[in-house]
C-alpha positions in Angstrom: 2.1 -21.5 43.4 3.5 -24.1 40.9 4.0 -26.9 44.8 0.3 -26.2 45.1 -0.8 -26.3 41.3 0.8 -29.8 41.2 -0.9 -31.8 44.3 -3.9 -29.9 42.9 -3.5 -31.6 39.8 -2.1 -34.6 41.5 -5.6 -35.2 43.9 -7.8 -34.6 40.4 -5.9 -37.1 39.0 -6.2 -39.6 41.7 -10.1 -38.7 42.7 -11.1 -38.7 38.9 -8.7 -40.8 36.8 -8.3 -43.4 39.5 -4.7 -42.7 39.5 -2.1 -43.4 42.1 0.7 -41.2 44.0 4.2 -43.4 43.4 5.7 -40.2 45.7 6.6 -36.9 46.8 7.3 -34.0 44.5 10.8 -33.6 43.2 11.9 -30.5 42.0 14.0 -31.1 38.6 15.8 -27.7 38.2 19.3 -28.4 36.6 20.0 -25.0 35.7 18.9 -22.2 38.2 18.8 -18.6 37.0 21.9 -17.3 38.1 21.6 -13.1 39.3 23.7 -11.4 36.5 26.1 -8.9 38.1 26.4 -5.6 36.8 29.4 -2.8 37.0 28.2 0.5 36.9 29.5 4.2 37.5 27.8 6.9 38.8 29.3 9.7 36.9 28.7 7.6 33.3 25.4 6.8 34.2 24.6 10.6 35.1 26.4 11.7 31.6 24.1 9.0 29.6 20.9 10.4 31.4 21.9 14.4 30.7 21.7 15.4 34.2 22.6 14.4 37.4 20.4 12.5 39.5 20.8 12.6 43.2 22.9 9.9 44.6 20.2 9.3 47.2 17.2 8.9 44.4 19.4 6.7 42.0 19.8 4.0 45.3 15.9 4.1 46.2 15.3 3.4 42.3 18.0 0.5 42.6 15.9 -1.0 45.6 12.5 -0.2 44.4 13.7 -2.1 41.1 14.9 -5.3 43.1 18.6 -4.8 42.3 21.0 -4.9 44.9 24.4 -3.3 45.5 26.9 -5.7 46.3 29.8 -3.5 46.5 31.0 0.1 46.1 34.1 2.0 45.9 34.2 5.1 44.5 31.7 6.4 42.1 32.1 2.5 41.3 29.1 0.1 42.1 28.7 -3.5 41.5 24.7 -4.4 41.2 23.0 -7.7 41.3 20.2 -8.2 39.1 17.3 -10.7 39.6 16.9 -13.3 37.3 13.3 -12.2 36.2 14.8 -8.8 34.5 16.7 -10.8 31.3 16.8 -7.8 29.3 19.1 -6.1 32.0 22.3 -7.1 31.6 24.7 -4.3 30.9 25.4 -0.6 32.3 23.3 0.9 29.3 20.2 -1.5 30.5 20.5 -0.5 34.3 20.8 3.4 32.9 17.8 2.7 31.0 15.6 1.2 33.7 17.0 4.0 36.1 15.2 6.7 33.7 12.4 5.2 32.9 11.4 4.7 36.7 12.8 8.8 37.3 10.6 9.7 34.2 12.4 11.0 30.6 9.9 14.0 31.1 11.8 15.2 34.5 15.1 15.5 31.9 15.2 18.8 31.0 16.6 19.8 27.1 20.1 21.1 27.2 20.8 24.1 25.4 24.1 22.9 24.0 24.0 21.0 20.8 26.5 18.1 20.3 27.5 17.4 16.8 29.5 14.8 14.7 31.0 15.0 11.9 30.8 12.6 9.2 33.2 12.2 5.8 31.9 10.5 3.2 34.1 9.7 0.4 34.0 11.7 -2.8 31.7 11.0 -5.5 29.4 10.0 -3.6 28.6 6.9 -5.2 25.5 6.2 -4.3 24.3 10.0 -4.9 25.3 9.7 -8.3 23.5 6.5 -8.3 20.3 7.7 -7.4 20.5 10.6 -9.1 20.9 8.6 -13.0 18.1 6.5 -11.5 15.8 9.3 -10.8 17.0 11.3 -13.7 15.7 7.4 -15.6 12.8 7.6 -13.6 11.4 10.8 -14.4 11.7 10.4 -18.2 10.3 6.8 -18.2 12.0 4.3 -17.8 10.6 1.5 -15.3 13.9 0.0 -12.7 13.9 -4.0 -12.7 15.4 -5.8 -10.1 16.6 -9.5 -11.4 18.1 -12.0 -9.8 21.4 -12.5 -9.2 21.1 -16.4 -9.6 20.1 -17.4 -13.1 21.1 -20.3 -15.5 24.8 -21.8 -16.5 23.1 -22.7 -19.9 22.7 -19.4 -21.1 26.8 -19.1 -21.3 26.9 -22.7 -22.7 27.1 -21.2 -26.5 28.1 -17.3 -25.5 31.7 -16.6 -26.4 31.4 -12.9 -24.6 30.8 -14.6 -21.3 32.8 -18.5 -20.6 30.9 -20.6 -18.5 35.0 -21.3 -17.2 34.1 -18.0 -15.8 30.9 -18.8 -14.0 30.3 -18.5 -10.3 28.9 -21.7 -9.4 26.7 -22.7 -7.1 27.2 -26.0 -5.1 24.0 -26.9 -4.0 21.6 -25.2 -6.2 18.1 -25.5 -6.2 17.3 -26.1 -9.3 19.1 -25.9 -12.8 17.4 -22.5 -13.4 19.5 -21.2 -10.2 22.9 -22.5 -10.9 25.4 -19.8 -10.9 25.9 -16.2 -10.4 25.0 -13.9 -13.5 28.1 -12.6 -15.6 25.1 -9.9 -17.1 22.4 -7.9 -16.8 21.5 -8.8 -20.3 19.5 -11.9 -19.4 17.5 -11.0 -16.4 16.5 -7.8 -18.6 15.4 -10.8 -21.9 13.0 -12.1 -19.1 11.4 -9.3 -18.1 10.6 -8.5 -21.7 9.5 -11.8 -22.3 7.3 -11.5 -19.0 5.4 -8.6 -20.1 5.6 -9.1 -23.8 3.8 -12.3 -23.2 1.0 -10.0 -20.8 0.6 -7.7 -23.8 2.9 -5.2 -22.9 5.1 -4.8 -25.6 6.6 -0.9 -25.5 9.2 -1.4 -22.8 11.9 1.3 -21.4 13.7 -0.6 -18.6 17.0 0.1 -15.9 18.5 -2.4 -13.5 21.4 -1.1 -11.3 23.0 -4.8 -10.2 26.4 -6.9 -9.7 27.4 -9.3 -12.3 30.1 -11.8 -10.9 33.0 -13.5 -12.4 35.4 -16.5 -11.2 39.1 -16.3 -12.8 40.1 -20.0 -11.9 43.6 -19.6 -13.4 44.1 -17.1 -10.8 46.8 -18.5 -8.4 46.9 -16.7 -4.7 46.9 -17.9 -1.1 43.3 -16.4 -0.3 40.6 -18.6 -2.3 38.4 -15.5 -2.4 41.2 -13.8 -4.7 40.2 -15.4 -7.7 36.5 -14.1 -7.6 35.5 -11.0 -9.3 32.2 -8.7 -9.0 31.4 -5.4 -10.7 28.4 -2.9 -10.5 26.8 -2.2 -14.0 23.8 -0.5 -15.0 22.2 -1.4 -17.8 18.7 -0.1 -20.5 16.7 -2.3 -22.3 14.3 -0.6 -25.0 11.9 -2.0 -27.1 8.7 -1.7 -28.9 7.3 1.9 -29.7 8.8 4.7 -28.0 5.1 6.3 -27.4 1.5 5.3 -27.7 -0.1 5.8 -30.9 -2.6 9.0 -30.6 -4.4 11.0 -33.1 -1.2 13.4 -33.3 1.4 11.2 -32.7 2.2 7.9 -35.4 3.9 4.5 -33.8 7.6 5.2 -33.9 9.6 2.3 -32.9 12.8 2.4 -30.9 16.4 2.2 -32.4 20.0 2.5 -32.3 19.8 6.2 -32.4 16.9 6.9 -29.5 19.4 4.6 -27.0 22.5 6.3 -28.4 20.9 9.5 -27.2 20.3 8.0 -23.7 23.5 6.9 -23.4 25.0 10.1 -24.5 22.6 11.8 -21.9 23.6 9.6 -19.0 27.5 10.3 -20.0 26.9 13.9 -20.3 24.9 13.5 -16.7 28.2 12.4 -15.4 30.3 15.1 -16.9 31.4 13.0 -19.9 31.2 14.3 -23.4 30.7 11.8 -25.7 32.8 13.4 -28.8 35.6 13.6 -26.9 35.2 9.9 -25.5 37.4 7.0 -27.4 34.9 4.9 -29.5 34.8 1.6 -31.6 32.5 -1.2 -32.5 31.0 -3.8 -30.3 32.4 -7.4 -31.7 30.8 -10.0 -29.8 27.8 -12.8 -30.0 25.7 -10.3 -27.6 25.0 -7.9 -30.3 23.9 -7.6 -34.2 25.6 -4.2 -33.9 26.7 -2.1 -31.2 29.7 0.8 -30.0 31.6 1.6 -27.2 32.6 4.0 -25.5 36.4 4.2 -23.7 38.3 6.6 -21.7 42.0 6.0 -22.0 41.5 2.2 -23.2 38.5 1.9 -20.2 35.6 0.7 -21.7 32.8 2.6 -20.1 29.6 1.4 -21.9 28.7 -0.7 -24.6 25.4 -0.3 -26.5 23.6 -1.8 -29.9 20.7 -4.2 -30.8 20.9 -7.2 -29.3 21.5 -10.2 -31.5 18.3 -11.9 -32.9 19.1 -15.0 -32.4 19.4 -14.4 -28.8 16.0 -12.2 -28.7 14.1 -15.2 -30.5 15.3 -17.4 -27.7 13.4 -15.4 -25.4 10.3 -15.0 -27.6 11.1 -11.8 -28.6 9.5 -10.6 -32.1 10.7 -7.2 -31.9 14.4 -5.8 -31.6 15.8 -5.2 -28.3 18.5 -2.2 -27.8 20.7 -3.0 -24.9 22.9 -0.6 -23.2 26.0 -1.7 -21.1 27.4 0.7 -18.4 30.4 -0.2 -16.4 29.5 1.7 -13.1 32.5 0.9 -11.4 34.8 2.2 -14.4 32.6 5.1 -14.6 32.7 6.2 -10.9 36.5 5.9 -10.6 36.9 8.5 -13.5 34.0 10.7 -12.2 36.2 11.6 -9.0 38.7 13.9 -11.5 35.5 15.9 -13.2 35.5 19.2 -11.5 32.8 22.0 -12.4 34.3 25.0 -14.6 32.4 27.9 -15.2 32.8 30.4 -17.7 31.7 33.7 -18.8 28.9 34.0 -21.2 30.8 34.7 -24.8 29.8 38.4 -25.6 30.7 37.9 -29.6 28.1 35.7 -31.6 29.0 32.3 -33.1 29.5 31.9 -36.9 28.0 28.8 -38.6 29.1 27.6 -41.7 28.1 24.5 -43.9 30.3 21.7 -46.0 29.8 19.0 -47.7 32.1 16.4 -48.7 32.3 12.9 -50.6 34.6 10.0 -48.5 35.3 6.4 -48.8 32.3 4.9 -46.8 35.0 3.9 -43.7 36.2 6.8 -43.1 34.0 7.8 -39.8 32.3 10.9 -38.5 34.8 11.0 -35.7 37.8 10.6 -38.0 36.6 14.0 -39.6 35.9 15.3 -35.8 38.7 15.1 -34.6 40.8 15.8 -37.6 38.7 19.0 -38.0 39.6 20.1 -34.4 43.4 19.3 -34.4 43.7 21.9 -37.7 41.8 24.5 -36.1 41.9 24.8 -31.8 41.3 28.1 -31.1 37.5 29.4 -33.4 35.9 25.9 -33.7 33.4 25.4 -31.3 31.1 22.4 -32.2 30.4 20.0 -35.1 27.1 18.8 -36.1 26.5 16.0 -38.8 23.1 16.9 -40.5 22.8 14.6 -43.3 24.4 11.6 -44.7 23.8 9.9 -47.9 25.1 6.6 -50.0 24.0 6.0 -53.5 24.8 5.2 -57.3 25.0 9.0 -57.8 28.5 9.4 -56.0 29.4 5.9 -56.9 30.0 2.5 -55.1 31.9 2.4 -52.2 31.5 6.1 -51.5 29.3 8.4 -49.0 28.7 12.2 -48.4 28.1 13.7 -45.0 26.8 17.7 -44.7 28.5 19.0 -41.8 27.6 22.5 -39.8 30.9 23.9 -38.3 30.6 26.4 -35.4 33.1 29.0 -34.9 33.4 32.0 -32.5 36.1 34.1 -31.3 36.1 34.8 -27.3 37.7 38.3 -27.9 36.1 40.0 -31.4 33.8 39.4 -33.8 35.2 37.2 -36.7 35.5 38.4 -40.2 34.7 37.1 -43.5 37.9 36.6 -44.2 38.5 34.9 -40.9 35.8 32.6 -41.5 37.0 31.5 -44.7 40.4 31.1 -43.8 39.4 28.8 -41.2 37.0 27.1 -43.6 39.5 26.6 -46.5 41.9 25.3 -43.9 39.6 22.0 -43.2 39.1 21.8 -46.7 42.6 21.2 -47.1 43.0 19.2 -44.3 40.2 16.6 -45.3 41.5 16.9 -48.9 44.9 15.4 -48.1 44.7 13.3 -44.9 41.3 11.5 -46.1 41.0 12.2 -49.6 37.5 14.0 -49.3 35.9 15.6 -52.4 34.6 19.0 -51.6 31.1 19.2 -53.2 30.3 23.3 -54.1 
């Protein structure tokens, strides 16, 4: 056909166009189609289809397909493919063509099941990942998803994060898309800014994202050695935590409503918070904030984020940042295991103190103070009230603390109870110089 179309379009040309034929076709083919050649065996090609195709079919398929046998030996065949078929090339392609000419329906369903099975490393870390995100989800948070790129000037005045640390980028496109981000902090102050600036100013937010770091003063032979990147997860609150309605007044969020979060997502994990190492946040990030550590491991950091910072982004309203270290926290999950225990058959005692302390001694001083004088009946602490005022005197404080206290095997005593009280007194008395108000 293509000879013919082209002295047809050749004679037009001349008739019409008063062209003129210089002379005779030439065929300019440089590259011809080479016939790919294909190894195949019968008994792999049966054991891909599921059943065993007569050896007589399979070779009128091969014929009526174009595809010629150029040798055999064996169950062994070596097929020739025309060039028109591109998409056959391998053993798996002939197989294919082979049972779509036979028909899939004339495969009947074995009635053996083959099975693998498949180990997945435990925690399952994205389970666990999904599962905080859902567990987010459902109580209202909205996820964000930031970019990793972001600007080198937001680290020009930040001691928490060195722009010697930055992941550059060499060819960037623009100065807003320099480098790789060190935090989720930032990309979490534009999305507030975004929606604060579309009238949308009550905000609980999640990211689940890498932060990357460079260590240049790391020396090693593979370049990629001194580069760094970590999983975090981070919540951003602020604004009111609900819509104002007839039975419900504007309460704004705090430290306290993302502490609770926090604590929630730890005790998600099978962390409890009072027994978690803890100390204050001390960098440019925050106005105030605490962390939380497990044997030194800083597993999340949380507080208001520092004004100065939140103005830049046009924020009038605090911000309350929370700083998980995924990573950190999913290398520590794998040694939680689930313990049950009986329900305790002997009700729980609860008794009342309170005390006046210098104003730095800390709730978890008296925590874990309380619990090293007395292992065995005290269950849980609860800090109901604390007060600071000229009527205890400068420099001073007074917490009200319920104590819990049951015994697994009998039901305690008064005496018991008082014993175990009057020990704590004694122990706050002389190891932080607490006054016991009656």
């Amino acid at each position: 056909m293509v000879p013919y179309a082209l002295q047809r379009a050749a004679w037009l040309i001349t008739s019409i166009a008063g062209g003129t034929i210089t002379g005779p076709v030439v065929d300019e083919y440089p590259a011809p189609a080479v016939n790919a050649e294909v190894a195949v065996n019968l008994k792999r090609i049966n054991n891909l289809i599921g059943k065993e195709i007569p050896e007589d079919t399979l070779r009128q398929i091969l014929a009526s397909l174009d595809i010629e046998i150029l040798s055999e030996k064996g169950n062994d065949m070596l097929l020739r493919v025309p060039p028109y078929r591109v998409d056959v090339q391998r053993e798996a392609d002939i197989v294919e063509e082979v049972l779509r000419i036979y028909g899939f329906n004339n495969v009947e369903i074995s009635e053996r099941v083959h099975a693998t099975l498949s180990y997945v490393a435990k925690p399952d870390k994205e389970k666990i990942t999904h599962t905080i995100c859902d567990y987010l989800t459902g109580a209202g948070f909205t996820e964000i998803m930031s970019n990793s790129l972001t600007r080198s000037a937001y680290c020009e005045k930040n001691k928490a994060f060195p722009a010697k640390n930055l992941v550059r980028i060499l060819n960037p496109l623009s100065s807003d898309l320099d480098c790789m981000r060190q935090s989720l902090l930032y990309g979490g102050l534009e999305a507030i800014r975004y929606n604060r600036n579309r009238k949308n100013p009550d905000l609980l937010l999640y990211e689940v994202g890498k932060v990357y770091f460079c260590h240049p003063e790391a020396k090693a032979e593979n370049p990629l050695s001194k580069y760094s990147e970590y999983l975090h997860l981070a919540l951003f609150a602020t604004g009111n935590r609900n819509e104002k309605n007839w039975t419900t007044p504007e309460q704004p969020v705090d430290f306290f409503f993302l502490k609770g979060w926090v604590s929630a997502i730890l005790q998600r994990l099978g962390f409890d918070p009072d027994y978690l190492g803890n100390g204050e946040v001390r960098n440019d990030l925050f106005e105030y904030g605490l962390k939380y550590m497990v044997n030194e491991t800083v597993v999340v950091e949380f507080g208001e984020v520092n004004a100065q910072l939140t103005e830049e982004f046009d924020c009038k309203a605090p911000v309350f940042y929370a700083d998980f270290h995924w990573d950190a926290l999913m290398s520590l999950v794998k040694d939680h295991f689930v313990v049950y225990r009986e329900i305790p058959r002997f009700p729980e005692v609860r008794r009342d103190l309170s005390m006046v302390l210098d104003e730095k001694v800390s709730y978890a001083q008296l925590r874990d103070l309380a619990f090293r004088t007395e292992k065995k009946l005290l269950q849980k602490m609860n800090l109901f009230d604390v007060y600071k005022g000229e009527k205890i005197g400068a420099g001073k404080k007074s917490y009200a603390i319920t104590y819990v206290l049951r015994d697994p095997s009998k039901t305690l005593t008064d005496e018991e109870i008082d014993a175990v009280m009057k020990k704590l007194m004694t122990a706050y008395e002389k190891e932080l110089g607490a006054i016991i108000r009656q």
